[in-house]
PyMOL Python script that loads the backbone (N, CA, C, O; Angstrom):
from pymol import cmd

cmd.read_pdbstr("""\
ATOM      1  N   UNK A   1     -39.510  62.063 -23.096  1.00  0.00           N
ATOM      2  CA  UNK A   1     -39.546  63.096 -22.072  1.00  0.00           C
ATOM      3  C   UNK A   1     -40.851  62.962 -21.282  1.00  0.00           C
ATOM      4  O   UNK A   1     -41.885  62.600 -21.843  1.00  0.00           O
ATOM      5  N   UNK A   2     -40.797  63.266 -19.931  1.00  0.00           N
ATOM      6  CA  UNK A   2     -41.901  62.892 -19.069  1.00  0.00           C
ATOM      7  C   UNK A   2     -42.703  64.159 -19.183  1.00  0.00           C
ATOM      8  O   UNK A   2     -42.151  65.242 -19.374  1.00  0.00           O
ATOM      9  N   UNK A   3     -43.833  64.043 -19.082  1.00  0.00           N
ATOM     10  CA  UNK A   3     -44.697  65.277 -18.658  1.00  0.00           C
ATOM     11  C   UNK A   3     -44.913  65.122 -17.665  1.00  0.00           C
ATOM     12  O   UNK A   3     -45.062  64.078 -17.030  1.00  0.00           O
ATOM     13  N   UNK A   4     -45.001  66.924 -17.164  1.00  0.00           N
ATOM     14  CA  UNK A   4     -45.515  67.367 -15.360  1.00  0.00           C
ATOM     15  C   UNK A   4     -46.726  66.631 -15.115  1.00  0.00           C
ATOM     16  O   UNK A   4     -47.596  66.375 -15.947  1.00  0.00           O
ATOM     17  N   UNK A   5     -46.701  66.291 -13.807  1.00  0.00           N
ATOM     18  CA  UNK A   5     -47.922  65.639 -12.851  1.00  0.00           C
ATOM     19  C   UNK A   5     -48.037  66.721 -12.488  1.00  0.00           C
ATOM     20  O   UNK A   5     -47.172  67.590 -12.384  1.00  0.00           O
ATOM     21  N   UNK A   6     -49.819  66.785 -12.121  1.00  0.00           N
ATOM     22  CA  UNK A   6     -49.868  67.374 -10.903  1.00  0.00           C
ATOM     23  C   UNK A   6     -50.953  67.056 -10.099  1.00  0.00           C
ATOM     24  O   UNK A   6     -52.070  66.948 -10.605  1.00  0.00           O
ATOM     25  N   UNK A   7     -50.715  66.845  -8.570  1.00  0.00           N
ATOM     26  CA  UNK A   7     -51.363  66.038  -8.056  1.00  0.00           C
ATOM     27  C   UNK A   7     -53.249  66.683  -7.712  1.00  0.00           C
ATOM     28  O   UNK A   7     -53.543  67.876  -7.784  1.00  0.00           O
ATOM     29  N   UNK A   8     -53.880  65.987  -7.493  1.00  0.00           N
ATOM     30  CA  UNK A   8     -55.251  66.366  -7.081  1.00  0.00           C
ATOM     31  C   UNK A   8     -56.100  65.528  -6.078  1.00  0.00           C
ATOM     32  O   UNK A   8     -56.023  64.300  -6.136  1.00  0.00           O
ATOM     33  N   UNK A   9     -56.876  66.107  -5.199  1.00  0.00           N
ATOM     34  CA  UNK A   9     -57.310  64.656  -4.717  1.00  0.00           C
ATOM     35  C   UNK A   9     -59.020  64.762  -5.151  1.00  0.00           C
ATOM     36  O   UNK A   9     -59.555  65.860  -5.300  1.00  0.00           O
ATOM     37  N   UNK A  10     -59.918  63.206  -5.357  1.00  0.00           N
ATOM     38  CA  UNK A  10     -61.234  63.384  -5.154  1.00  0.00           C
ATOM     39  C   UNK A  10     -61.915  62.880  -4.441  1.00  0.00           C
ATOM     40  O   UNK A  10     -61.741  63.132  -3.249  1.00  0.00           O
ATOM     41  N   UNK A  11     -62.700  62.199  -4.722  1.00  0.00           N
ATOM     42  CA  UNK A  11     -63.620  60.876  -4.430  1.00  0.00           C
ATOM     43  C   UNK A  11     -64.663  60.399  -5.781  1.00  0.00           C
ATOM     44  O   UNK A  11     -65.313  60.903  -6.696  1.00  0.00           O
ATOM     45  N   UNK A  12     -64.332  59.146  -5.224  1.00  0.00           N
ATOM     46  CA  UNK A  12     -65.480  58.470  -6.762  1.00  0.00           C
ATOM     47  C   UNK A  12     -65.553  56.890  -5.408  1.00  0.00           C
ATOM     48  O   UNK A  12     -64.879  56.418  -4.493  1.00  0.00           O
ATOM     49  N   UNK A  13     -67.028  56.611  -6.243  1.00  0.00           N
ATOM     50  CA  UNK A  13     -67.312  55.076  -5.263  1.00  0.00           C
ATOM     51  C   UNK A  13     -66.548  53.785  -4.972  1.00  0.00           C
ATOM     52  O   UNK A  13     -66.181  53.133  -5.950  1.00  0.00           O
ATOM     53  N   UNK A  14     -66.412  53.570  -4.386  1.00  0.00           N
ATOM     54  CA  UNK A  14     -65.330  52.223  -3.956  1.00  0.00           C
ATOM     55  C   UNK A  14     -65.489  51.413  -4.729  1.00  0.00           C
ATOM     56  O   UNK A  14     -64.374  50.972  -5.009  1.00  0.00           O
ATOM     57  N   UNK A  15     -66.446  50.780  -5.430  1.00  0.00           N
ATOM     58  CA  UNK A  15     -66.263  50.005  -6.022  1.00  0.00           C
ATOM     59  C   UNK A  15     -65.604  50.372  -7.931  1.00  0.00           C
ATOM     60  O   UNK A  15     -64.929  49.816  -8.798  1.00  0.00           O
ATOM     61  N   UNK A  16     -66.379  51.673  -7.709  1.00  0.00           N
ATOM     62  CA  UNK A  16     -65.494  51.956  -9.331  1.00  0.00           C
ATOM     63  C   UNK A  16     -63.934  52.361  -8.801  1.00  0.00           C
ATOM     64  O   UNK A  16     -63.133  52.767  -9.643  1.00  0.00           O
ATOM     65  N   UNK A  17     -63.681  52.285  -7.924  1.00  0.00           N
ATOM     66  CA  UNK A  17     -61.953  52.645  -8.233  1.00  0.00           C
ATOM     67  C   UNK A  17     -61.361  50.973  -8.088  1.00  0.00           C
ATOM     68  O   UNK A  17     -60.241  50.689  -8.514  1.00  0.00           O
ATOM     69  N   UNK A  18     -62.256  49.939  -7.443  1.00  0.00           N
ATOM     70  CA  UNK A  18     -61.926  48.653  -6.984  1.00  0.00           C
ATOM     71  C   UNK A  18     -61.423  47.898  -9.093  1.00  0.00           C
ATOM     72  O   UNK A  18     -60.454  47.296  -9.555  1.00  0.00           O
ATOM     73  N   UNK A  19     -62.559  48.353  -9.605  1.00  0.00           N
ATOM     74  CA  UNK A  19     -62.457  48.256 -10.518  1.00  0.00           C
ATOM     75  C   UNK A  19     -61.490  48.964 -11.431  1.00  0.00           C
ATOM     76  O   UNK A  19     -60.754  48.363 -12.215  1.00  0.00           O
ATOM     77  N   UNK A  20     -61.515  49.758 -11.345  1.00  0.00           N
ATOM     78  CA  UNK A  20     -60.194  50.117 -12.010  1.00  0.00           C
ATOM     79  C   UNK A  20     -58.571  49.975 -11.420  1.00  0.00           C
ATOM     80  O   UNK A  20     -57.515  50.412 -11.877  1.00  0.00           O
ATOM     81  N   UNK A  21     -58.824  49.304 -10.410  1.00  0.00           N
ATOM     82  CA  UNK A  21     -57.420  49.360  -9.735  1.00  0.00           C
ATOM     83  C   UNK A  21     -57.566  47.727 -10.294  1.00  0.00           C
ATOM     84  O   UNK A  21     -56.495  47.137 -10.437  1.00  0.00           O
ATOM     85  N   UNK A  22     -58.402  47.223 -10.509  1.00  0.00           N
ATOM     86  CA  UNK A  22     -58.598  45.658 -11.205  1.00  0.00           C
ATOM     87  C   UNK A  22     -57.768  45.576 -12.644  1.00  0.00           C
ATOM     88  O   UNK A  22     -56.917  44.697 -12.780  1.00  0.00           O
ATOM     89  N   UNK A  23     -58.011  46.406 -13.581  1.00  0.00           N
ATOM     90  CA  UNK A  23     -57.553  47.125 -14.932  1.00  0.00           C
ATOM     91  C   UNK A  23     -56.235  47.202 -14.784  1.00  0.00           C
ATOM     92  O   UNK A  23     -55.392  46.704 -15.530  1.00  0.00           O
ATOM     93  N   UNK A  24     -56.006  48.007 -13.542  1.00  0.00           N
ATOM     94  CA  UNK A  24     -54.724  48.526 -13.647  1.00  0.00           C
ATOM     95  C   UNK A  24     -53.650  46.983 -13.568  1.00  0.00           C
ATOM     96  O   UNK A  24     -52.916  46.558 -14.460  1.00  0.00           O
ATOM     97  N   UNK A  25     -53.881  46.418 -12.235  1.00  0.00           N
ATOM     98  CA  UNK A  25     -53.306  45.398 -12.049  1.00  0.00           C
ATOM     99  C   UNK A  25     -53.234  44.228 -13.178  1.00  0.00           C
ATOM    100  O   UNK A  25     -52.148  43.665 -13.315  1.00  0.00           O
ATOM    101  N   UNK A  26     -54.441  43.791 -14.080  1.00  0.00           N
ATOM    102  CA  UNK A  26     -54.071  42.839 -15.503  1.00  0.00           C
ATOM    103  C   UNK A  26     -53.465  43.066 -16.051  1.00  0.00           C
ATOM    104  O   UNK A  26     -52.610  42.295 -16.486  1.00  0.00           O
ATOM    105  N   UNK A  27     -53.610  44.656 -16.428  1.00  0.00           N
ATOM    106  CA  UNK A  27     -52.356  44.941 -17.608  1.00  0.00           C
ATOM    107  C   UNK A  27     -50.987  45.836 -16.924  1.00  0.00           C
ATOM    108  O   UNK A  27     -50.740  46.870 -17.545  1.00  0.00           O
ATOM    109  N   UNK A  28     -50.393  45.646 -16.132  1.00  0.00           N
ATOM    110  CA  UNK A  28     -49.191  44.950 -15.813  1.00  0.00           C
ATOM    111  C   UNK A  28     -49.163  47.189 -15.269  1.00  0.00           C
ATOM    112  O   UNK A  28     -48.103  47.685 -14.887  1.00  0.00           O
ATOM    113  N   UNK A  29     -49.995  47.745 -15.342  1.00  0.00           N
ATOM    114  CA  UNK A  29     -49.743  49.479 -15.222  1.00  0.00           C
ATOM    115  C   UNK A  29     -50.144  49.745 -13.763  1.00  0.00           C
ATOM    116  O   UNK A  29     -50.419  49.020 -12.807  1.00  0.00           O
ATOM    117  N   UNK A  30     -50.076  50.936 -13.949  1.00  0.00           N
ATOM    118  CA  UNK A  30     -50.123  51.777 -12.307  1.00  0.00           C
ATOM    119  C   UNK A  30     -51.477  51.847 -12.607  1.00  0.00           C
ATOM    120  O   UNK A  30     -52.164  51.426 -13.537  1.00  0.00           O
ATOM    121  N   UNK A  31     -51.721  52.554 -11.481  1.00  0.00           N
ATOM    122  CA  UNK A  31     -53.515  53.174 -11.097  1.00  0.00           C
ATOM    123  C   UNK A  31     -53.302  54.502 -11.837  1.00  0.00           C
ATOM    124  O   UNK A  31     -54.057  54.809 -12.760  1.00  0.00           O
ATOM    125  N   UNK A  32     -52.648  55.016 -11.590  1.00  0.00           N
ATOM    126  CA  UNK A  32     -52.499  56.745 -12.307  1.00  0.00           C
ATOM    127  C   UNK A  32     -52.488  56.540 -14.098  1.00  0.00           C
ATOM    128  O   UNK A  32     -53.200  57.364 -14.673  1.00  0.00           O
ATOM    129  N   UNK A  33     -52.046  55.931 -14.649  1.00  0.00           N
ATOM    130  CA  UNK A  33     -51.596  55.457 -15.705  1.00  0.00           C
ATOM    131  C   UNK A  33     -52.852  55.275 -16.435  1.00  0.00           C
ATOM    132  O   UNK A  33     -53.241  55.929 -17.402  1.00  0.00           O
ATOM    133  N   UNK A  34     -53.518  54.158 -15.758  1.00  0.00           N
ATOM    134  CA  UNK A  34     -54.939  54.458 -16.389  1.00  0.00           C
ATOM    135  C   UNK A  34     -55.930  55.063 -16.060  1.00  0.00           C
ATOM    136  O   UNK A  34     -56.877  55.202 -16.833  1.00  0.00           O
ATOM    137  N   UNK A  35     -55.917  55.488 -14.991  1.00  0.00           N
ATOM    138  CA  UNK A  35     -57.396  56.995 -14.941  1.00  0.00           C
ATOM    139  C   UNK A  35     -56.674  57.803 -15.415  1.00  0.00           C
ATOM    140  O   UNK A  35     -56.942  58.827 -14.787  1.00  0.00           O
ATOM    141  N   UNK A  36     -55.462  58.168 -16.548  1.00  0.00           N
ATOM    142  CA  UNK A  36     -55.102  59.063 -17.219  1.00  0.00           C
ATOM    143  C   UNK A  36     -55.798  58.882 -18.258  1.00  0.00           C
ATOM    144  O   UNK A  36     -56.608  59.709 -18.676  1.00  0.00           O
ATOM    145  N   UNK A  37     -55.497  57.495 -18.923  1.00  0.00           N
ATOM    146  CA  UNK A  37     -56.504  57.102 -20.494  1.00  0.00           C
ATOM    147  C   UNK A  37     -57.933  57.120 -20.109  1.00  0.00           C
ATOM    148  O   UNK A  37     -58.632  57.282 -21.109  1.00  0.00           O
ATOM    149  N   UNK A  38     -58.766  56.989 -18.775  1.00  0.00           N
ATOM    150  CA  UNK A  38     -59.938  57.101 -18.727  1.00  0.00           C
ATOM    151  C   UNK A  38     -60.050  58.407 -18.894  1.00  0.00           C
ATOM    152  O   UNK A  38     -60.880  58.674 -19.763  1.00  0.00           O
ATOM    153  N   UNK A  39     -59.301  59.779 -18.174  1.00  0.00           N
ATOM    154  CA  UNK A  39     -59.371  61.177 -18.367  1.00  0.00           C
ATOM    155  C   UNK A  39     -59.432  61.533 -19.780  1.00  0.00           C
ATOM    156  O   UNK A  39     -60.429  62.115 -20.207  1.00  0.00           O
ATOM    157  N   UNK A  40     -58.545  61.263 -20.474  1.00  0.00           N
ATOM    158  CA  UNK A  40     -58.001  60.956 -21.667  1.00  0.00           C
ATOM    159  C   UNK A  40     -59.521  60.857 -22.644  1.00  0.00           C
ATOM    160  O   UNK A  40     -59.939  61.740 -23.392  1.00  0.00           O
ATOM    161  N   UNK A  41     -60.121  59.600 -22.389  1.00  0.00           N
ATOM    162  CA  UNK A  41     -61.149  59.412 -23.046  1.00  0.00           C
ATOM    163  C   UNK A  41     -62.345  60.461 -22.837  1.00  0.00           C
ATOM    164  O   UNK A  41     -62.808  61.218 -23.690  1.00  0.00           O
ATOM    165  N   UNK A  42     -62.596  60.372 -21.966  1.00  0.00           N
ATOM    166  CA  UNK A  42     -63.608  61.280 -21.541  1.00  0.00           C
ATOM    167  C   UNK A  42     -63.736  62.629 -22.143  1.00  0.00           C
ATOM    168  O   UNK A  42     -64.681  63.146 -22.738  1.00  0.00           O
ATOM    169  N   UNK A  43     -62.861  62.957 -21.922  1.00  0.00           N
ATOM    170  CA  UNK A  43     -62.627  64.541 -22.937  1.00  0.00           C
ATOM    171  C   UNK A  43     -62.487  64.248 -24.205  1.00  0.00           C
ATOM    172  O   UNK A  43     -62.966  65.093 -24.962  1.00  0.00           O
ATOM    173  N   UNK A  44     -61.891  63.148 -24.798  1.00  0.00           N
ATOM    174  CA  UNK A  44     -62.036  63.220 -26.057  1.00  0.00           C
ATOM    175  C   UNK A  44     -63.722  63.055 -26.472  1.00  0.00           C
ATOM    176  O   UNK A  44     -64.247  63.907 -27.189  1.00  0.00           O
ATOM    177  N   UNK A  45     -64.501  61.883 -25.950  1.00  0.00           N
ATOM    178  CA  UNK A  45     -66.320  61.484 -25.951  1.00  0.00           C
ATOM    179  C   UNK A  45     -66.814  62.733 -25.936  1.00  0.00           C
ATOM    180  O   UNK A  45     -67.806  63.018 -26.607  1.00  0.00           O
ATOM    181  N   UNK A  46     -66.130  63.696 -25.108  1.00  0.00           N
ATOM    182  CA  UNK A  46     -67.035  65.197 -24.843  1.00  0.00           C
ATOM    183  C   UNK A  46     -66.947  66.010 -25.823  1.00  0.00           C
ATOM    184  O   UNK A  46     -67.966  66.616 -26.155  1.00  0.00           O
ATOM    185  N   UNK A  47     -65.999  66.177 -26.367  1.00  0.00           N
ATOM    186  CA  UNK A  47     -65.581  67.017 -27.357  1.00  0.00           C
ATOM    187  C   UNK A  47     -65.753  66.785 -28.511  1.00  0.00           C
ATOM    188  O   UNK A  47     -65.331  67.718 -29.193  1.00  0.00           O
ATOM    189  N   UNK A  48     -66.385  65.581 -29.387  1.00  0.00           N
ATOM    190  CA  UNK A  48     -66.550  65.360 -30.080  1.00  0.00           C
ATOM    191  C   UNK A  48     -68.362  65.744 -30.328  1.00  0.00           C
ATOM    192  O   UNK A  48     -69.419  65.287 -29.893  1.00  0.00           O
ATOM    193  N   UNK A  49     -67.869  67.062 -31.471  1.00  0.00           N
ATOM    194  CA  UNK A  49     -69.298  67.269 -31.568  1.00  0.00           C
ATOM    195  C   UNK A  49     -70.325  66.498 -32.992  1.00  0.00           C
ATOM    196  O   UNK A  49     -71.189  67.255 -33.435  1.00  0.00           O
ATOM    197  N   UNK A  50     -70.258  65.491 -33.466  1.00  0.00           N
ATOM    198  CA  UNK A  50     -70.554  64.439 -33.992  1.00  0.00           C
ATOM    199  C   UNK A  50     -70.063  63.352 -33.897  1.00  0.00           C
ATOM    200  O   UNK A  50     -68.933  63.128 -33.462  1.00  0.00           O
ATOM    201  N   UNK A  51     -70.796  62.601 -34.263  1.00  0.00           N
ATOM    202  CA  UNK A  51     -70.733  61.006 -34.303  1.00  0.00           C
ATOM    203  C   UNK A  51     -69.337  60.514 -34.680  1.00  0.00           C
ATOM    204  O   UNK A  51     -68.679  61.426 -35.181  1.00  0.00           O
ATOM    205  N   UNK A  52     -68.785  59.534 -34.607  1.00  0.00           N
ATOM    206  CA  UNK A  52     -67.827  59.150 -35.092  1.00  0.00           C
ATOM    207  C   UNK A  52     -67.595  58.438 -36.211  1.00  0.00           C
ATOM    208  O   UNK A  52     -67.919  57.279 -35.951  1.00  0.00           O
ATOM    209  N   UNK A  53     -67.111  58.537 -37.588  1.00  0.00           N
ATOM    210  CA  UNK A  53     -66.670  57.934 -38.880  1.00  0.00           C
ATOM    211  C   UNK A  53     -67.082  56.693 -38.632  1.00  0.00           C
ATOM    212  O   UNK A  53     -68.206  56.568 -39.119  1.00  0.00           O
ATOM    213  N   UNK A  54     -66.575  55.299 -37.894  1.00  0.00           N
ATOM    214  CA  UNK A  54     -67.078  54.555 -37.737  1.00  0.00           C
ATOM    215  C   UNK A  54     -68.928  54.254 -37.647  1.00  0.00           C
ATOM    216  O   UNK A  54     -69.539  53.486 -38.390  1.00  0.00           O
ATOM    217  N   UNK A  55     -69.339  54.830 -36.884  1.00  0.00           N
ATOM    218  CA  UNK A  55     -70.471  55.219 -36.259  1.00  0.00           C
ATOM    219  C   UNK A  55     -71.756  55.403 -37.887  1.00  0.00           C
ATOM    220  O   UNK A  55     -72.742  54.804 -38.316  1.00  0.00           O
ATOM    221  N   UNK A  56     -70.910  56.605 -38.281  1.00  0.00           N
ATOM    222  CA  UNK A  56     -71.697  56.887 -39.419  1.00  0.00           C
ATOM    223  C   UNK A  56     -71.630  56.154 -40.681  1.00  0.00           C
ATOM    224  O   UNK A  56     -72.269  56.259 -41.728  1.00  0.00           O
ATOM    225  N   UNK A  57     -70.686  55.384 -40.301  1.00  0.00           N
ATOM    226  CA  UNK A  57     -70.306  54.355 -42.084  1.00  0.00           C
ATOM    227  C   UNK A  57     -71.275  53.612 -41.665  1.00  0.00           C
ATOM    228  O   UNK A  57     -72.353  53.679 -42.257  1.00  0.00           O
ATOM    229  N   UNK A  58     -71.078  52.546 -40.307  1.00  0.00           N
ATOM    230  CA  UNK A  58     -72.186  51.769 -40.198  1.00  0.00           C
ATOM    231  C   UNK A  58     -73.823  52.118 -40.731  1.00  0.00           C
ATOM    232  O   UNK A  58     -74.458  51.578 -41.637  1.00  0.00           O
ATOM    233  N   UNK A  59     -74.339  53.547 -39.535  1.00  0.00           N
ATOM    234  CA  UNK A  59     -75.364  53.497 -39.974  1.00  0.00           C
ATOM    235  C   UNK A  59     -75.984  53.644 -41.268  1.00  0.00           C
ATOM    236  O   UNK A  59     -77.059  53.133 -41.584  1.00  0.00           O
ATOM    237  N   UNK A  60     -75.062  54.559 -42.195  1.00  0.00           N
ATOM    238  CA  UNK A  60     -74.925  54.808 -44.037  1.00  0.00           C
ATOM    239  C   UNK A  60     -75.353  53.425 -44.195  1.00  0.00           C
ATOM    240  O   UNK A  60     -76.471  53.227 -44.671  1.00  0.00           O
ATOM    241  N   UNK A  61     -74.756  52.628 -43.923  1.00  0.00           N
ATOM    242  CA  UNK A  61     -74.604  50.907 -44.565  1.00  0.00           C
ATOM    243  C   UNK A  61     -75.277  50.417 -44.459  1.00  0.00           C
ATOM    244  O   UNK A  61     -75.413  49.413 -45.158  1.00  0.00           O
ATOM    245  N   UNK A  62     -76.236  50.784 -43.460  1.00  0.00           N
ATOM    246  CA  UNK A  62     -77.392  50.206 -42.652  1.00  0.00           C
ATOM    247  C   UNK A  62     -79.318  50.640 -43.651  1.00  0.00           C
ATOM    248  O   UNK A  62     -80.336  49.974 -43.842  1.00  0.00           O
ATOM    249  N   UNK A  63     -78.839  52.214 -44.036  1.00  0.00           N
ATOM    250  CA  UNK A  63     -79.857  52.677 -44.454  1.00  0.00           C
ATOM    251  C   UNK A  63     -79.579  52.228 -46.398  1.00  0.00           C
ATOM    252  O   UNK A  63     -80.365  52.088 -47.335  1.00  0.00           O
ATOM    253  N   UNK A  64     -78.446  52.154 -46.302  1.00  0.00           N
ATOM    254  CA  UNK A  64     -78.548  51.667 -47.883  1.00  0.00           C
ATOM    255  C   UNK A  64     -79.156  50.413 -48.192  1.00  0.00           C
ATOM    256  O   UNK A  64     -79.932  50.133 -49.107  1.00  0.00           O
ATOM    257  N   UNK A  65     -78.619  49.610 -47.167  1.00  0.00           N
ATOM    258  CA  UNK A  65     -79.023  48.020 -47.193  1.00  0.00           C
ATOM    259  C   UNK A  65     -80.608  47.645 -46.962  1.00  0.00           C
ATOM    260  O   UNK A  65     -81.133  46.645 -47.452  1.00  0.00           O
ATOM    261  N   UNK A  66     -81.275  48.596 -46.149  1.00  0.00           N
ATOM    262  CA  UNK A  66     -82.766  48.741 -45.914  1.00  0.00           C
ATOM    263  C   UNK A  66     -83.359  49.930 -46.628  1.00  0.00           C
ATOM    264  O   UNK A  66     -84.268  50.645 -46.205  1.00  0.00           O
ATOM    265  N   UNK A  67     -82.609  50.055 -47.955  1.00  0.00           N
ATOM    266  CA  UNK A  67     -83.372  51.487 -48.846  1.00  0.00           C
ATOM    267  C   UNK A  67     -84.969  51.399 -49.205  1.00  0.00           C
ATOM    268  O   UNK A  67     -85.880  52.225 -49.139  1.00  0.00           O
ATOM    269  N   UNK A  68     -84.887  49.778 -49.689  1.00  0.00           N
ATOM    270  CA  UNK A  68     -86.430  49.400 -50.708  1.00  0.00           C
ATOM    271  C   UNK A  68     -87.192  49.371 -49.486  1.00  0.00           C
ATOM    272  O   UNK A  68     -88.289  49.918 -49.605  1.00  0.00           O
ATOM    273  N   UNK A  69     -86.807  48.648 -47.747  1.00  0.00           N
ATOM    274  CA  UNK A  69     -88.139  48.939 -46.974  1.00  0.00           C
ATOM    275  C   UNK A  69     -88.231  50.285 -46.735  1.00  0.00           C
ATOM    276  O   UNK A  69     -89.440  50.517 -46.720  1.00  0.00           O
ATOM    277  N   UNK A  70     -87.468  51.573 -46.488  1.00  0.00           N
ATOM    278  CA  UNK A  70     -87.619  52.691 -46.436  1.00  0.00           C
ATOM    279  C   UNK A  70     -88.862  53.343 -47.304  1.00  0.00           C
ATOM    280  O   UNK A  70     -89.786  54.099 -47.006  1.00  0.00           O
ATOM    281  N   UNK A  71     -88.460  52.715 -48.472  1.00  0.00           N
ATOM    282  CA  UNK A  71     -89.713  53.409 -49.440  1.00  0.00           C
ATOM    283  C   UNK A  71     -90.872  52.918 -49.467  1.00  0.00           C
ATOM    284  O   UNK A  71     -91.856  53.628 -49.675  1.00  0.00           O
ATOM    285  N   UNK A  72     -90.961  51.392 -49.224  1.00  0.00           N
ATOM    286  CA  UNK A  72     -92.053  50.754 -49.082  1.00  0.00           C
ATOM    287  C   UNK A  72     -92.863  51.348 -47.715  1.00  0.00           C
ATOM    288  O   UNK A  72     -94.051  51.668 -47.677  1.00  0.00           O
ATOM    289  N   UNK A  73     -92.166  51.388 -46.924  1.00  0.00           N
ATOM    290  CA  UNK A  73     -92.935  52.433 -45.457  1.00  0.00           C
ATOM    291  C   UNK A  73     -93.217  53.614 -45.476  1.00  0.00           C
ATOM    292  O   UNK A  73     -93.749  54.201 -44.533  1.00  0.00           O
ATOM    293  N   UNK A  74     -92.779  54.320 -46.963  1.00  0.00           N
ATOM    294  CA  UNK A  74     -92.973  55.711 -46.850  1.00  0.00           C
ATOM    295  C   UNK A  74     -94.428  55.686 -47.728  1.00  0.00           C
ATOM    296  O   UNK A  74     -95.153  56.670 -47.875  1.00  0.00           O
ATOM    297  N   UNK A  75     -94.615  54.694 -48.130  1.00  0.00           N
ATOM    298  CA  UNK A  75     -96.236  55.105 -49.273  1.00  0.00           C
ATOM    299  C   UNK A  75     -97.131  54.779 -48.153  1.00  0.00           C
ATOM    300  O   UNK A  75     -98.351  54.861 -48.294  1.00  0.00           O
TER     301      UNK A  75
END
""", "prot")
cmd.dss("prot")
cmd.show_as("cartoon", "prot")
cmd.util.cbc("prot")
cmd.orient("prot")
């Protein structure tokens, strides 16, 4: 089932829409199609009020793996 459009107009710089109308055209989609997943993203980046699982495993992994210089820098 389709969901309602509804139309809007803006402005953003010529070359970032050049670019995304670049996007659109490789992968075989409309222009609307993907400044939906860019909309899409954006609100999700915003709304996220911590880091992301990924994000934090790494850095966990990061501070475990550099525990002994941690302590050695802390004396």
């Amino acid at each position: 089932m389709r969901m309602p459009r509804e139309k809007f107009s803006s402005q953003a710089p010529p070359e970032l829409l050049a670019t995304m109308r670049e996007i659109a055209q490789q992968e075989g989609r409309h222009f609307q199609a993907v400044l939906e997943d860019a909309l899409r993203e954006y609100i999700e980046n915003r709304s996220r009020e911590k880091p992301r699982a990924a994000v934090m495993a790494h850095f966990q992994a990061s501070v475990e793996r550099n525990r002994r210089l941690g302590e050695l820098l802390a004396k």
